[in-house]
N, C-alpha and C positions, 0 to 999 in steps of 0.2 A: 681295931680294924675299921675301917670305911666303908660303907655304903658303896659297893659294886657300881662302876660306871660301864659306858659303852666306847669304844676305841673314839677316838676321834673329838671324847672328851674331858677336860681338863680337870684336877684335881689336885688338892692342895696335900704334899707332903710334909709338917712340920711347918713353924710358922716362915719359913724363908724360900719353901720351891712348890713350885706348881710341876702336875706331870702330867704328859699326854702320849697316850699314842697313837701314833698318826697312822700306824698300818699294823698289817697282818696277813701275812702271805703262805701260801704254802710252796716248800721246795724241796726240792731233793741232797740232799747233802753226803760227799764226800770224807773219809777220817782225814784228818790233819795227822793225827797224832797217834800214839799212845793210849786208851780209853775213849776213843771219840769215836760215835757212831754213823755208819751211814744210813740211809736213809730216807724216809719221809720226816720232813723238818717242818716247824712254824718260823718264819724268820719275822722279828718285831723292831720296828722304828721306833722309838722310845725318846720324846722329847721332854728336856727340863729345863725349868725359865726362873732365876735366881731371882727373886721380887725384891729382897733388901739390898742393902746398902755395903754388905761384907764379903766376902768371898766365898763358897759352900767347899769345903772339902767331899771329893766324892767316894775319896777309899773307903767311905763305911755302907757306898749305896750298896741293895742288894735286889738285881731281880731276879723272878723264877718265876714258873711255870706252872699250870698243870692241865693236863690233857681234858676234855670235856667225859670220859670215864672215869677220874678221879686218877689217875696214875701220874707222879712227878713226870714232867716233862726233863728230858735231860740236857742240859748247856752242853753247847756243842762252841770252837773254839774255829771250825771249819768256815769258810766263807761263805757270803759276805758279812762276817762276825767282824764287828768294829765299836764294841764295846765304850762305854763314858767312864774314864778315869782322870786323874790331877783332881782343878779344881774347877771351880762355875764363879766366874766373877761376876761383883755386884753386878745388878741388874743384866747380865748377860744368859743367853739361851744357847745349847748345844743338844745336836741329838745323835743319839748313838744305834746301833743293831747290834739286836743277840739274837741267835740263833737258838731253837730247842730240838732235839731231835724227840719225834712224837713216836713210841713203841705200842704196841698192841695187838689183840688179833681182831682186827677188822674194819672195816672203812673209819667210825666213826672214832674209834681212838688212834686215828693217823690223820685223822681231819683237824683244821684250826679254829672250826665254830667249836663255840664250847669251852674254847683255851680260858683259861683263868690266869692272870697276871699277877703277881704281885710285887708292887715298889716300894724300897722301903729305906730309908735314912738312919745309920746307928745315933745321928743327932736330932730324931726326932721318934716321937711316940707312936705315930700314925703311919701306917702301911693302908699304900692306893691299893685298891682291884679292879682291875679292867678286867670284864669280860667279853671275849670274838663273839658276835654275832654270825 
């Protein structure tokens, strides 16, 4: 695992993607679905910038969450969730939102300072951590 950054700064996943996130908001969120919570949510901008020469498949990214009390944050599927899937062509950037629904009892485990990120590539070794200020 990597050395904890701050949002807004950039870190190298694997030798082919850099990752940043560019925000960190807190919102209220709706269920879509089936298992989807409502709630107080962290919603995260999540950019990745393909530095080589090949195409990055992204089925294997994986991000998650966790609340500044230590409790999984939970993926939520509800808007404005617009997740990064397919692929990342050479030297091309896309950035995606995921949503976490933040559960707890009390301000700071519903709040997104604190939130701990984690990005991670099944083709590579190294998993980012960004942490919300």
């Amino acid at each position: 695992m990597l050395d904890p950054v701050p949002v807004g700064e950039s870190v190298r996943v694997g030798p082919a993607v850099r990752a940043r996130v560019d925000s960190v908001t807190s919102a209220r969120v709706r269920p879509l679905g089936p298992g989807d919570i409502a709630g107080p949510a962290a919603v995260v901008v999540l950019r990745l910038v393909n530095t080589s020469a090949e195409p990055v498949d992204l089925a294997g990214l994986a991000v998650t969450a966790t609340g500044a009390d230590g409790a999984p944050a939970i993926p939520s599927d509800g808007k404005p969730s617009d997740v990064l899937t397919g692929s990342l062509p050479a030297g091309g950037e896309r950035a995606g939102t995921y949503v976490f629904g933040l559960r707890g009892g009390g301000e700071r485990a519903t709040s997104t300072a604190g939130l701990r990120l984690e990005v991670g590539l099944s083709s590579a070794r190294e998993v980012a951590v960004v942490v919300a200020r």
